[in-house]
Every structure is written in structure tokens, then in C-alpha cells.
N, C-alpha and C positions, 0 to 999 in steps of 0.2 A: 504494500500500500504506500501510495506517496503522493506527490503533489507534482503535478506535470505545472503549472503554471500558478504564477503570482500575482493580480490583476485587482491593478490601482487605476480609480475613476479620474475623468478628464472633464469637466463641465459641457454639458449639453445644454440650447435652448431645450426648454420644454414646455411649449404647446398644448400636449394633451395634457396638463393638470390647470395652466393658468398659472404657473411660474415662473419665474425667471429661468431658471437652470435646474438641470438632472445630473446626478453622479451614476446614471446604468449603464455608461460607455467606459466599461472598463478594460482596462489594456496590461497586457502579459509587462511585468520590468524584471528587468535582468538585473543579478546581486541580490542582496538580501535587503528586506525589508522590515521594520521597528514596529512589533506588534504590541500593545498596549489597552488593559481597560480604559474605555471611551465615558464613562460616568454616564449619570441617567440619558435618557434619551430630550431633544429638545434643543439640546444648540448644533446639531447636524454633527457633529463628535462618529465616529466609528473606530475599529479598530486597530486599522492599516494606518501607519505614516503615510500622509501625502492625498491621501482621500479622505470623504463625506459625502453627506447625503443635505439634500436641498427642503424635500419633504420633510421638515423637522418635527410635525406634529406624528407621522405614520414609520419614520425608519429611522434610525440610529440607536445608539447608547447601549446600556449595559447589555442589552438580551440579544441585539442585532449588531451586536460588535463584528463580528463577520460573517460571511456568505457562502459555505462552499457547495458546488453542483457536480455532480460526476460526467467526468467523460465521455463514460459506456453511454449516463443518458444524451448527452447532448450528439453522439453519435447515433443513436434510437432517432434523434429529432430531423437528424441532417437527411435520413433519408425518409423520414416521413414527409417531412416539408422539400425536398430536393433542394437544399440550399446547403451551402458551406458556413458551419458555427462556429467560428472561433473559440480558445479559452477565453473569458470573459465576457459575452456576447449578451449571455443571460444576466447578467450585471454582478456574477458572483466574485468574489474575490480568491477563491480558492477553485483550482479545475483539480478533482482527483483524479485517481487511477487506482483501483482495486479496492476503493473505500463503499460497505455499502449504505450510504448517505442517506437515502430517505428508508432504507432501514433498522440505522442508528437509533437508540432510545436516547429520550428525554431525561438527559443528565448524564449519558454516556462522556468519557472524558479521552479526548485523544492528546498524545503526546507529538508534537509535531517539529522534526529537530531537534536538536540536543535541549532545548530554552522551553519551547513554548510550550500550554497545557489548555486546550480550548474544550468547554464544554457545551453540548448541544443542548439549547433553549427548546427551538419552536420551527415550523415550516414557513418558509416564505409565500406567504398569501399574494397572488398576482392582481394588478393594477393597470391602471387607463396608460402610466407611462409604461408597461414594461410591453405593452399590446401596440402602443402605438412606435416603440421604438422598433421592434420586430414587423413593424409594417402587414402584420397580418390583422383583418378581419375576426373576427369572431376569437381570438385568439385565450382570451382570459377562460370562456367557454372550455377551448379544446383544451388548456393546457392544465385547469382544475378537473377534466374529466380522467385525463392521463395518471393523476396521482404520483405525478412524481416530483414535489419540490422543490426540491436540495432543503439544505437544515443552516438557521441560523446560530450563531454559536459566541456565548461570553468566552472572555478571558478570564482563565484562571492564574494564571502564569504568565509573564512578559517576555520579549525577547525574538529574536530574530529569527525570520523563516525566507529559504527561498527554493524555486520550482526547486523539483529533485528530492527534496527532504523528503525524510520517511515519514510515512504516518502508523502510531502505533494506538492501539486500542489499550489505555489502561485501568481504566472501570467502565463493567457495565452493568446497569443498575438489573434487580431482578426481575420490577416488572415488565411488561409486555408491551406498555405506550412508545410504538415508535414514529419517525419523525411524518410517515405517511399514515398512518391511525389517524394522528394528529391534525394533520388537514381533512386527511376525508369525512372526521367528525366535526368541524368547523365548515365547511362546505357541505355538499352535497348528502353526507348521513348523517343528520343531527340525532339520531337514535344511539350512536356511539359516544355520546360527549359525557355521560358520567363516566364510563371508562379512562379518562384523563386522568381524573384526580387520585386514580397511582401514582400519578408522577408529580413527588414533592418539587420537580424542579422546572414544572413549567412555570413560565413568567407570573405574576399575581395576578392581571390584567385578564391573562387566559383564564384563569382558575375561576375569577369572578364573571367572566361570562358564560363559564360553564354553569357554574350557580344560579347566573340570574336566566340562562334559556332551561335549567332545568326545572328547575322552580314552579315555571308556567307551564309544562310541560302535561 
């Protein structure tokens, strides 16, 4: 398992939301990069040196410190869309290789390079910018029915990572809540969403909308 690419965002107009700029154009950097917790979410803060996020009120800070997507799937995509994906395309910050990402639970901690220790929060819920930078139609539709999508992840540990490094699994919790459970009960199977709250380590936010859709339920 390791990390084929390292992909730091570049400012984007962005259109599809009504603001000024997007950080989902992100791009492979060569050498290593200064990983660090980003503090709560709100002032565009993430966890890569050199990037952030524009959407202050929907993405950054502790829980969406980084972004990783797997290869395998962005290779699933390239031929289902007949387009060529880049690492970073999906706006992630991490491209792996032999990691299984959206099979990852909630609180699983990988070791990444001799430094880092990131652990998996929550699944990246898709948006108006991430449909209209990929230029497709109906896109948020197809890409939430797909259920695959990537896992965002705190820092636990600081320190520099770059493509190449291994990725090492070094806890993983016992229960069962993984990063694609997680979306598909948040989308499309809300009959799944008490099954979350296994997981001491989804964000509070999540935990309390599991509460408040279960509640009425």
C-alpha cells in the first residue's frame, strides 16, 4: 500500500457555488510535503502545506484535514466515463495504491511514512462544484449511486509525506462502520444510519444528524 501521488490545490474560479475561488484543482508536487492538524473547520485551514478550501462553511478543518481517493477507483471511472483522470482530479489530496479506502472504518489509523499518523473521519459527500468541475451532467446522481467516496481523514500525527511512501494500517477499530456504510446511510439508505453510532469516531456533527433523522424516524 502507498501513495502514488501528493496533490496540493491551485485556486479555481468557481461558478457553480457563487464564489470566488475553489481549491478541487489539485495537482501531483514533487518532494515532500508538511502535513499538519488544520484546527476546527471555518477559516479554509486543511491539512496539506500550500492548500485550502474556499467553501469555509462545508470543507476544511479538523475532520476534512485530508482527502484520499484510490487509484483502482479513479481507474473504474476513467473507463466508465472514457476520459483520462489524473491523480488529483477528484480534488483529493492523497491518490493511493493498494489502500482499501472506502472500505476503511471510521477511526481506522494509517501510518503514512516514517512521520505521519492520519485517521479516517467521514466520506466525502459530493457537491455542485465537484459536478460542475468534472463537467458532467447528472454527475453528483451517478457518483453517490457508485458508492465509492474516498474517506476524509484528521491528523493525528505531523510530518512529512511524499508520492511513494508506504501506507500502513495501524489500528483498526472493531466495528463494522466503514467509510462506504457511511455514505450510503447518509444518502441514499437512510434505514442504515443508527448503525453509525458504532463509531465513536465519526465527527459530532454526523453523530447528531444521525440523532436528529433518527429520532423522526
Amino acid at each position: 500500500m502507498k501513495l502514488v501521488s501528493v496533490n496540493v490545490g491551485r485556486p479555481r474560479p468557481n461558478p457553480w457555488k457563487g464564489l470566488d475561488a475553489t481549491g478541487i484543482d489539485k495537482q501531483p508536487v514533487d518532494g515532500p510535503v508538511a502535513v499538519s492538524a488544520p484546527g476546527p473547520k471555518g477559516t479554509g485551514a486543511v491539512g496539506l502545506a500550500g492548500d485550502r478550501v474556499y467553501d469555509v462553511q462545508n470543507h476544511g478543518g479538523t475532520h476534512q484535514a485530508v482527502y484520499a481517493y484510490a487509484r483502482e477507483d479513479l481507474d473504474a471511472w476513467e473507463t466508465e466515463l472514457g476520459r483520462t483522470l489524473a491523480g488529483g482530479v477528484f480534488g483529493e489530496n492523497l491518490t493511493t495504491s493498494g489502500v482499501d479506502v472506502n472500505g476503511a472504518r471510521i477511526g481506522e489509523r494509517w501510518r503514512i511514512g516514517s512521520d505521519v499518523v492520519l485517521e479516517v473521519s467521514c466520506p466525502r459527500i459530493p457537491c455542485a462544484t465537484f459536478q460542475g468541475w468534472l463537467e458532467r451532467a447528472g454527475w453528483i446522481k451517478r457518483f453517490t449511486r457508485a458508492a465509492v467516496p474516498g474517506a476524509y481523514l484528521r491528523v493525528i500525527e505531523p510530518g512529512d509525506i511524499r508520492a511513494g511512501d508506504l501506507v500502513e494500517i495501524v489500528h483498526r477499530p472493531a466495528h463494522e462502520v466503514t467509510v462506504a456504510l457511511t455514505f450510503r446511510a447518509m444518502t441514499l439508505e437512510p434505514g442504515l444510519l443508527p448503525r453509525l453510532l458504532a463509531a465513536d469516531a465519526l465527527p459530532e456533527e454526523i453523530k447528531e444528524l444521525v440523532r436528529r433523522r433518527t429520532a423522526t424516524a
